[in-house]
C-alpha positions, 0 to 999 in steps of 0.5 A: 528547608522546611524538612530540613528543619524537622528532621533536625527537630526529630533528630534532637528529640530523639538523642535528648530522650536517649541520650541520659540514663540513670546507672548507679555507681559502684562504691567501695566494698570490701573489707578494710585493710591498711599495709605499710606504705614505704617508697624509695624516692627514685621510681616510687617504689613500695618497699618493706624494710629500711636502714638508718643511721646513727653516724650523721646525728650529733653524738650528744642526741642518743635518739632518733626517730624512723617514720614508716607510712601506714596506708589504709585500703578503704574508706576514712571514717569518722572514729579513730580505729586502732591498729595492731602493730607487733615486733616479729623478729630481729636482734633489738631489744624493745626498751633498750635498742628502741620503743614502739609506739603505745596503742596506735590508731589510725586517726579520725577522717585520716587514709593514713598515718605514721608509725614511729619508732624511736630507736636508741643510741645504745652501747650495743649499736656500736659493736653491731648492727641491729634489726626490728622486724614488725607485722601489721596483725588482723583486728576486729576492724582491719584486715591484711592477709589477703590485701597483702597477698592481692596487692603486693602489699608488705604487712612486715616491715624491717628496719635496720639499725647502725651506730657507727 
């Protein structure tokens, strides 16, 4: 019993000396990047354009607005960092089919924020559908070309506008 007794001693000095080591934790390093964060709601699904229509809102409202996700791909800080958000294509016209917003940022302590486009119940709607096609673009803060080549992350998104 007695031996008994000190081998169970031994047995718990050892895995106490043993048992805790000191590792040190890898943190977040890469470079910053954010990406258009737009899901489906079945199978949460990131997407890159999305429609809207003019058909369910009130004759008398001639706008709307389209919220689309912006992720950030690192660490939230304490700044507000700007985002370079562009049209790159489509057959809308800024200020008559819709307005972007002025100086986006993504805000202070935020992952992510939404970019919202008023879009317009022009004339032109009624006789065809339109688009806008927008780029995240590379800043002295941001990255995207290689988060959106790694991940699968969209940097364009489409939106696709109909009056009727």
């Amino acid at each position: 019993m007695k031996t008994r007794n000190i081998f169970i001693w031994i047995m718990l000095l050892i895995m106490g000396l043993t048992a805790c080591s000191e590792e040190e934790v890898n943190t977040y390093s890469a470079d910053e990047g954010i990406y258009f964060n737009q899901r489906i709601r079945v199978g949460n699904i990131l997407t890159d354009s999305t429609n809207f229509t003019f058909v369910y809102i009130e004759e008398s409202q001639n706008e709307a607005t389209v919220s689309i996700p912006v992720q950030l791909v690192g660490r939230a800080t304490d700044e507000p960092r700007p985002v370079n958000i562009k049209v790159v294509g489509g057959s809308a016209k800024e200020g008559d089919d819709f307005v972007l917003p002025v100086n986006p940022v993504l805000p202070a302590g935020a992952s992510s924020f939404n970019y919202e486009i008023t879009l317009k119940r022009s004339t032109a709607l009624q006789e065809e559908a339109k688009t806008i096609e927008l780029a995240i673009e590379e800043n002295e803060i941001f990255q995207t070309d290689h988060h959106a080549r790694d991940h699968g992350y969209p940097k364009r998104y489409g939106c696709h506008d109909h009056a009727s």
